[in-house]
N, C-alpha and C positions, 0 to 999 in steps of 0.2 A: 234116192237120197243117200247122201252120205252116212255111215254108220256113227259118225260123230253128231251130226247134225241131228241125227235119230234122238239120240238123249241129251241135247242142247234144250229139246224142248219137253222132254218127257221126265228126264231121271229125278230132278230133284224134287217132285213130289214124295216118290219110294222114300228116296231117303234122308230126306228131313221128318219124314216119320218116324223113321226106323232114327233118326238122331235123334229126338225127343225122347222115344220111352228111354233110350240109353242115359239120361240126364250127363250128357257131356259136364266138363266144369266149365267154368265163367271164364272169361278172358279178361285180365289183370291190366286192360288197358290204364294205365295210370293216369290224374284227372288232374290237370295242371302242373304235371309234372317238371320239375329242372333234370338235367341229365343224372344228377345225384339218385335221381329214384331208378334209375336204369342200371347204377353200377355201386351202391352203396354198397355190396357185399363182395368187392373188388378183391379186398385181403385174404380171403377165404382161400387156406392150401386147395388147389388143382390135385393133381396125378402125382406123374413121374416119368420118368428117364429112357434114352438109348446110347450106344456105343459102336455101331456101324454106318456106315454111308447105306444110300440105297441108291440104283436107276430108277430110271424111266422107261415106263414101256408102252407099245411095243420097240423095240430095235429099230433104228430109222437104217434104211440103203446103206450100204457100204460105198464109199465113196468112189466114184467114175461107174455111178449106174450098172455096176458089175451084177448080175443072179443069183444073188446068192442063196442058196436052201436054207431052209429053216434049220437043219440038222448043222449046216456050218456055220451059222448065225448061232445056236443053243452053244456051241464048244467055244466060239467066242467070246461071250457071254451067256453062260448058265440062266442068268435073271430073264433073258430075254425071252418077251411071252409070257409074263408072269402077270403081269396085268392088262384089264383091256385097254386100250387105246384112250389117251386123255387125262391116265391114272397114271400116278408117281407110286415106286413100289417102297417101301419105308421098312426096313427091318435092324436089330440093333436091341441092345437091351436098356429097355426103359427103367428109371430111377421114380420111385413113389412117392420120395421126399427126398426134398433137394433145400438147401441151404445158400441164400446169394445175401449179400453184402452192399445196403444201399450208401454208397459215399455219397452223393449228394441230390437233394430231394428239395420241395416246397410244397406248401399246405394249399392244398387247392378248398374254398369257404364252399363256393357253390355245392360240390359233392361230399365236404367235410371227411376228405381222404389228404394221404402225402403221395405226392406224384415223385415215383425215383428217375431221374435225369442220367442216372451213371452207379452202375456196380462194377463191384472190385469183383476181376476176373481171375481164380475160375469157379464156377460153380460146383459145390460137394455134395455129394450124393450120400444122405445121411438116412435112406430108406433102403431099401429090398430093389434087388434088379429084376425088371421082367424080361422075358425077350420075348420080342413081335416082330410078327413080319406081315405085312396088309398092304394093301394099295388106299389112296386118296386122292380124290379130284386135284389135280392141280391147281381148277381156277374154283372160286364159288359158285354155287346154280346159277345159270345154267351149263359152268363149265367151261366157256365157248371163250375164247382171246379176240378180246375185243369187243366184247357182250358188255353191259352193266347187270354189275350182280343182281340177283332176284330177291327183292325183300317181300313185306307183308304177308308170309306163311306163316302161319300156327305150325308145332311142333308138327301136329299131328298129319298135316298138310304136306309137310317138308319128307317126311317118311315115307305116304305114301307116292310121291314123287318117287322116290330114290328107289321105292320098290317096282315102280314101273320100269325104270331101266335095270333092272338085275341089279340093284346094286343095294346097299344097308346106311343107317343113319353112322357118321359115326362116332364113337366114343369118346368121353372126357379125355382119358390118358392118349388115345394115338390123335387125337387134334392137337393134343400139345405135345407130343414127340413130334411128330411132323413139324410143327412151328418151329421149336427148340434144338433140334438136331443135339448129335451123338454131344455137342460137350452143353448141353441144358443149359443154352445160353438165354437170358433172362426175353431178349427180344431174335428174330431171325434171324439177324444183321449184327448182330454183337453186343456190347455190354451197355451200350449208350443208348436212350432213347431218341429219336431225331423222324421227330414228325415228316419229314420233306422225302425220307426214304418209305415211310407207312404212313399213307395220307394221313394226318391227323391235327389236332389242335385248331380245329374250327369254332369261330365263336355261337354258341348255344341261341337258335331264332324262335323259341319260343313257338311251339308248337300248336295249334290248337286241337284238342285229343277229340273233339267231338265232330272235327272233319275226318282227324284219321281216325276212327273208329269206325265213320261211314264211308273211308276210302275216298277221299278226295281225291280227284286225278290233278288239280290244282294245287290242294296244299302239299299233295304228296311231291311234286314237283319243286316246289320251293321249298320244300327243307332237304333235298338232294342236297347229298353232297360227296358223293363217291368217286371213282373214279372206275373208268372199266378195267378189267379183267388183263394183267399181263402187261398194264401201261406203267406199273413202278417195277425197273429191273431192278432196281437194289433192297428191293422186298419179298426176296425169293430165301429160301430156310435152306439149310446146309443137305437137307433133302432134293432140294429140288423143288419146291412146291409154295405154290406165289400171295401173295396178299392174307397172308393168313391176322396179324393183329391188324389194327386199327383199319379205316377205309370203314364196311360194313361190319357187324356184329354175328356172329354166329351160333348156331342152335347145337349140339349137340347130347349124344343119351347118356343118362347118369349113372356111375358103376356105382356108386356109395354102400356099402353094405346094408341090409337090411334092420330097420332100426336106428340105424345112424340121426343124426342131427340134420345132415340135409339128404336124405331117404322120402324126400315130398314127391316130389315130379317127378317124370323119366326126362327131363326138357333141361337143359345146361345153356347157359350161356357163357359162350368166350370169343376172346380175342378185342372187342372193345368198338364201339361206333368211331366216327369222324371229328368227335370232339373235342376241347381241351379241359385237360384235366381228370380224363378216363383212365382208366388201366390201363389198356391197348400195351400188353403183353404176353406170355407164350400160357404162363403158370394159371393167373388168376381168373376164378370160377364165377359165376353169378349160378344162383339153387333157389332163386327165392320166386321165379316168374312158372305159372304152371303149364302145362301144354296145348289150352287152348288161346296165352298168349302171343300177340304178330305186334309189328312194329316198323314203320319206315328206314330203319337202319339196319333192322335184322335178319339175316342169310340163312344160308345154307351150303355145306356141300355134303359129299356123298363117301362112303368108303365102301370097300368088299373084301372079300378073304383071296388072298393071292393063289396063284399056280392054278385057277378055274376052279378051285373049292365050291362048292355050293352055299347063298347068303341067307342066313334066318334074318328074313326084314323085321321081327322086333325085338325090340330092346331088352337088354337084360332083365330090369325091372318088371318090364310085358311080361316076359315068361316066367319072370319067379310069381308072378300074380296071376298066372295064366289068362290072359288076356289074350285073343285071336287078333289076323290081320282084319276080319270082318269087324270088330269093336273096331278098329282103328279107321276103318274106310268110313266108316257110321260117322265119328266125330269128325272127320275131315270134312265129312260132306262132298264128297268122290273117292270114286275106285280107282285102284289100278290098269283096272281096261279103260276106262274111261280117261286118264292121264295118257294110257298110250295112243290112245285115239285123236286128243288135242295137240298133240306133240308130234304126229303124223299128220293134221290137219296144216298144222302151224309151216309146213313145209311147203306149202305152196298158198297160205293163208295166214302171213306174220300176225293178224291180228285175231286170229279163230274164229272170224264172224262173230264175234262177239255183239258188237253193238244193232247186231238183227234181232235179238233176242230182247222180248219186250216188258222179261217180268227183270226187274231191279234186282232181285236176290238169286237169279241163275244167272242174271250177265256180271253179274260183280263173283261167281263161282267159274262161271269162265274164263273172266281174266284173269285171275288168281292162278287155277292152272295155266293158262297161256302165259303169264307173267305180263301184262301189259296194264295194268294199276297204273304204273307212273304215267303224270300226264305229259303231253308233247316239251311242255316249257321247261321241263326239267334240265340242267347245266352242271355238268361235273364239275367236282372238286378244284380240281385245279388241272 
């Protein structure tokens, strides 16, 4: 039998025990919610800033199929090899606080926010420069062009995914350097907002929280509204690196200082779901959702330390709290062998065998790591 198939039907006994004495927290599924409970804390200062372009790596062929050695390939391009394959390398020095100028806006009632339509460019950098240099997914989990992003992870979920492939959750500041590029422009694309380049401005279908909370493959299908992975080219960041605002919603870990006002979660959300009326920009943060909350609009991608560094998969927060990866496999309710093992399965089995498995709360942990929740009726965005 397959080693996957081994703890298909065995693991989650272990460890939903081992979740239990750990008393995870609740997940913040909201109960009737308008998108308003999604992004009410939309205005909340983000990060900050950079000041260089970065590549793509690896280095693709020298053009007319010529041999070229890694060694003549590195003096070509130094950056080349600097990330693995599928990563965009991002370096430049990021700005902490940035200062933009909204010329003109309207009051969106639904989320009781001003939506800015156009800022006066350029944006000033009226905080501390950092410099970074990292790689990040190009596309959202599961990375792939062409794929539909992967929603419905808890933070905690989404981690250990990314630590199955080598790789770390990443950061408030370098998800929005990457969005924002060297001149911290308010959206990827420039100073204007324009739904039709970042899928966005969908109208709000009223969700029922008590399907998605038990994972409807149904309801989750009709509130789709994404689009796949590397289908909007004019949603790409001065990086390189694609669909970052609006389309799906994004998880990433929180650097806040300790103590701070939003020092709650390690769990961040940005960039903004499919709707109208959201953020769906580079800067603005959501701190108020904890890390056992998931959601039909909400993503992931993955970052690592460039040049083959080696990746601490937890978050800054984890470690100032010292918290292991073993707490974090406990509340996810799988491991990192066991993600690599679905994920090797899923290669000759797109759907993990999943619906062979006959207890309810391992096949709904199956699909979840295999990503296949949505159900077939699902129809993109546009």
């Amino acid at each position: 039998m397959h080693a996957c198939m081994r703890w298909l039907h065995t693991f989650p006994i272990a460890i939903v025990a081992a979740c239990a004495a750990a008393q995870p927290p609740k997940s913040e599924l909201p109960a009737g919610a308008t998108p308003g409970a999604e992004v009410a804390q939309s205005q909340q200062p983000d990060a900050a800033r950079p000041t260089t372009l970065a590549t793509e790596g690896p280095a693709a062929e020298p053009a007319g199929g010529s041999e070229a050695t890694t060694t003549e390939l590195e003096a070509a391009d130094p950056d080349a090899g600097a990330c693995p394959a599928g990563m965009v390398l991002v370096e430049g020095d990021y700005c902490t606080k940035v200062e933009q100028k909204c010329v003109d806006s309207w009051w969106d009632k639904s989320n009781k926010k001003k939506v800015c339509e156009r800022f006066e460019p350029p944006t000033r950098c009226i905080g501390e420069r950092v410099h970074k240099r990292y790689c990040i997914d190009k596309y959202s989990w599961p990375n792939v062009k062409g794929e539909r992003p992967e929603v419905m992870n808890n933070f905690y979920q989404a981690q250990v995914k990314c630590a199955a492939v080598g790789k770390r959750m990443c950061t408030e500041s370098e998800w929005t350097f990457a969005c924002e590029g060297p001149e911290m422009k308010p959206f990827p694309h420039g100073y204007v907002r324009d739904p039709e380049k970042c899928n966005g401005d969908h109208l709000w279908d009223h969700p029922s929280m008590k399907k998605v909370a038990r994972r409807d493959p149904k309801e989750l299908a009709r509130l789709w509204k994404g689009v796949r992975s590397g289908s909007q080219p004019n949603c790409i960041s001065d990086f390189g690196v694609a669909d970052l605002p609006a389309n799906n919603d994004e998880v990433v870990a929180n650097e806040r200082p300790a103590g701070s006002r939003w020092d709650k979660f390690s769990s961040v959300h940005t960039g903004g779901p499919w709707y109208k009326g959201v953020r769906n920009q580079c800067r603005p943060k959501i701190y108020t959702h904890d890390e056992g909350f998931y959601y039909y609009f909400l993503g992931f991608r993955c970052c690592s330390e460039a040049d083959g560094k080696k990746n601490e998969p937890r978050t800054p927060r984890q470690i100032r709290k010292k918290r292991s990866l073993d707490y974090v496999e406990r509340l996810a309710q799988f491991t990192v062998e066991e993600v690599r093992e679905i994920l090797e399965l899923k290669k000759t089995h797109p759907d993990c065998k999943c619906e062979e498995i006959k207890s309810r709360h391992r096949r709904i942990l199956c699909k979840t790591m295999c990503g296949t929740l949505l159900g077939p009726e699902a129809k993109d965005g546009r």
